[in-house]
C-alpha positions in Angstrom: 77.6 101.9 84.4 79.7 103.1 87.2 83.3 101.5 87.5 82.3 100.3 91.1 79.4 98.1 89.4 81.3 96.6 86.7 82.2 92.9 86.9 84.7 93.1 84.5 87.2 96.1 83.7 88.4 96.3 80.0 91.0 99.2 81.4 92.5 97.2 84.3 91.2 99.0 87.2 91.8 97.0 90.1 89.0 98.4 92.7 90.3 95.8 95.3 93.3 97.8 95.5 91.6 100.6 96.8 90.1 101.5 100.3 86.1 101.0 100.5 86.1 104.9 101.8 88.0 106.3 99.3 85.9 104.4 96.2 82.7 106.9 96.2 85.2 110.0 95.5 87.5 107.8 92.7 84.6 106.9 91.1 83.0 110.5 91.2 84.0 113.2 89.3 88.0 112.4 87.5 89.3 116.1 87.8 88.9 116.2 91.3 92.1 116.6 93.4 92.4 114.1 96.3 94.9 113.0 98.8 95.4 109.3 99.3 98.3 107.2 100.9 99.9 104.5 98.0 101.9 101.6 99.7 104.1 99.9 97.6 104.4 96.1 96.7 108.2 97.0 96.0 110.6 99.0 97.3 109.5 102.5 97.9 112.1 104.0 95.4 111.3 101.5 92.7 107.6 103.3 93.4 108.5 106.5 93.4 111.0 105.9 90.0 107.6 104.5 88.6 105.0 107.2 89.0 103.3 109.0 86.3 104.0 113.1 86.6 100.7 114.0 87.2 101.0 112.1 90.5 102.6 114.8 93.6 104.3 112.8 96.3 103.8 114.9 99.3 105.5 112.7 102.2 107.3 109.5 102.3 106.5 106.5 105.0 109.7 104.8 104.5 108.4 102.7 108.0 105.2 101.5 106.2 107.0 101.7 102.9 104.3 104.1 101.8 103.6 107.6 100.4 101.6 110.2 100.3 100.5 112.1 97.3 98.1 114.1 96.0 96.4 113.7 92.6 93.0 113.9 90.3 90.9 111.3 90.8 91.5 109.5 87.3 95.4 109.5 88.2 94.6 107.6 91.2 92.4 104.8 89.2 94.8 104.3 87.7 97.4 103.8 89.7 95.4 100.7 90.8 97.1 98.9 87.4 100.3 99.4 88.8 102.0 96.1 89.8 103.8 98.1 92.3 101.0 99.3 94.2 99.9 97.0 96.9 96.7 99.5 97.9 95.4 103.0 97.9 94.2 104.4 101.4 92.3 107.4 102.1 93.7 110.1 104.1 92.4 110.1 107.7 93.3 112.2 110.5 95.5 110.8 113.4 95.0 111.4 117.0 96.8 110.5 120.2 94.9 107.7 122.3 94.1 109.5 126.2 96.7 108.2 128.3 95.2 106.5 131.4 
């Protein structure tokens, strides 16, 4: 049974923390790398303090008191037992709206 299909999680996996798009690659293969934006439920250095190693911060969004990191896909699951973490977001690219 995928993790996405089970009603109840023994290990704590919160899927509601995480984004609908970025489910299908955390529930894929675990030892894929993958970006992802954390925000915090606490103060972002409380967060940071509180990350497992295996987890590379690669930017901080003090503004959206969020960061982003880069780790395997079973890091990121489980993340989503973290207190701390509010959500996990996928990593989407940004463009500037046409000015008119």
């Amino acid at each position: 049974m995928s993790r996405s299909s089970a009603a109840f999680d023994p290990l704590g996996l919160r899927p509601d923390k995480v984004a609908p798009d970025l489910w299908p690659m955390l529930d894929g293969d675990p030892a894929a790398r993958l970006e992802a934006i954390v925000v915090a439920e606490v103060d972002l250095d409380e967060l940071l303090a509180g990350l497992p190693s295996e987890v590379t911060v690669e930017h901080r969004y003090r503004l959206i008191n969020s960061i982003s990191v880069t780790a395997r896909a079973d890091a990121l699951l489980a993340l989503t037992r973290l207190p701390m973490v509010r959500s996990i977001e996928s990593v989407r690219p940004v463009s500037a709206l046409p000015q008119t």
